[in-house]
C-alpha positions as CSV (number, residue, x, y, z in Angstrom):
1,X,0.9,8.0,3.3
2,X,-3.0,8.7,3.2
3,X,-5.8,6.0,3.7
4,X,-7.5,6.1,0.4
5,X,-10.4,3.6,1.6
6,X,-12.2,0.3,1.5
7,X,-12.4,-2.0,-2.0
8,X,-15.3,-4.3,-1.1
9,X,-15.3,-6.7,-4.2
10,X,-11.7,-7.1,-3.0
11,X,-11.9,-7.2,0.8
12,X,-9.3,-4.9,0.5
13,X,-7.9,-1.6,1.9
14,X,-5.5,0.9,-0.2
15,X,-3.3,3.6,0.9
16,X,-2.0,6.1,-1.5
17,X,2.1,7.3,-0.9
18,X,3.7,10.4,-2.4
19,X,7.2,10.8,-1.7
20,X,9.6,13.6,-2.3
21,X,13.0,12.8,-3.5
22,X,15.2,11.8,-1.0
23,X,12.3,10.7,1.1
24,X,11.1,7.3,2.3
25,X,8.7,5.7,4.3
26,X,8.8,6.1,8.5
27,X,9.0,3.1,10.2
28,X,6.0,4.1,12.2
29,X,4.1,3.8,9.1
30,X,4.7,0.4,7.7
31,X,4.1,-0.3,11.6
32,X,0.9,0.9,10.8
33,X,0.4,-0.4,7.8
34,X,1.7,-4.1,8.7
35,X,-1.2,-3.6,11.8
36,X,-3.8,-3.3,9.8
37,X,-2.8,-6.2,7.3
38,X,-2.2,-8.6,10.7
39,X,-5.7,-7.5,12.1
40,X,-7.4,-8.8,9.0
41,X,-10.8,-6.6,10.0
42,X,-11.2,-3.1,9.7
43,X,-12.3,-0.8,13.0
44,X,-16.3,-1.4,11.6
45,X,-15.9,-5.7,11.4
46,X,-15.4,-5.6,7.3
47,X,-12.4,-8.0,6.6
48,X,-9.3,-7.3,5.0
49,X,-7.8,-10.0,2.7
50,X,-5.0,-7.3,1.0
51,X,-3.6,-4.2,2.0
52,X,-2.8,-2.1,-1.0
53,X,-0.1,0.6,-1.2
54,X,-0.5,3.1,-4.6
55,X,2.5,4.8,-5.8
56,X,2.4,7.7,-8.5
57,X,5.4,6.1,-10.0
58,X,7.1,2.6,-10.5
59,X,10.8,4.6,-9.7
60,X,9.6,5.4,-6.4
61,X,7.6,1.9,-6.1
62,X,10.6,-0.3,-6.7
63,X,12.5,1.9,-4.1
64,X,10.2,1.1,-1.4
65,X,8.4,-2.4,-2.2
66,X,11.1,-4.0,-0.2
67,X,9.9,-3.8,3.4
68,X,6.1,-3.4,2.1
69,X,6.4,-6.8,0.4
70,X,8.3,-8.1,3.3
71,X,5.1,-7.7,5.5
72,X,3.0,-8.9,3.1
73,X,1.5,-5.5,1.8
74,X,0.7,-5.6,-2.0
75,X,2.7,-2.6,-4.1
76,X,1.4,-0.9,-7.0
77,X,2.3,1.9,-9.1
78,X,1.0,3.9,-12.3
79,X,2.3,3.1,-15.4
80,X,2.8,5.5,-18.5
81,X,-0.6,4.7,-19.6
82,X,-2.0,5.3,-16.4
83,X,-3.1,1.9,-15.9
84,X,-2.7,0.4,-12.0
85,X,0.2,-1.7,-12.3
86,X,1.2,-4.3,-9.3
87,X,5.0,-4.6,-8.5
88,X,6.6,-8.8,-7.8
């Protein structure tokens, strides 16, 4: 999982997540992931309305959206048209 950075029109912060098969998020990461959502302010004051995690795929995004959505992260992936596509 890698910060990707700050989206100010959107008050909003976006990880990126590449997973090899077989592989799944650590628990310390959605610990640090759900942190930074509850905080609702970055280190530097900006706020933080959304926390966005970016999968390359929506395979591998409807494998992990579970406990992401569960803490209130949003979940996107790439579709086949390379459009960013949010997962329910």
């Amino acid at each position: 999982m890698f910060e990707v950075g700050y989206v100010d029109a959107e008050e909003m912060f976006e990880f990126s997540c590449a997973l090899r098969e077989g592989e799944h998020i650590h628990g310390w990461e959605f610990f640090k992931l759900s942190h930074v959502r509850a905080a609702g302010r970055l280190m530097d004051g900006q706020p933080i309305k959304n926390v966005r995690v970016v999968f390359i795929d929506e395979t591998v995004a409807q494998t992990e959206k579970r406990p992401l959505l569960d803490v209130s992260l949003c979940v996107y992936y790439y579709d086949q048209a390379g459009y960013l596509t949010e997962v329910a």
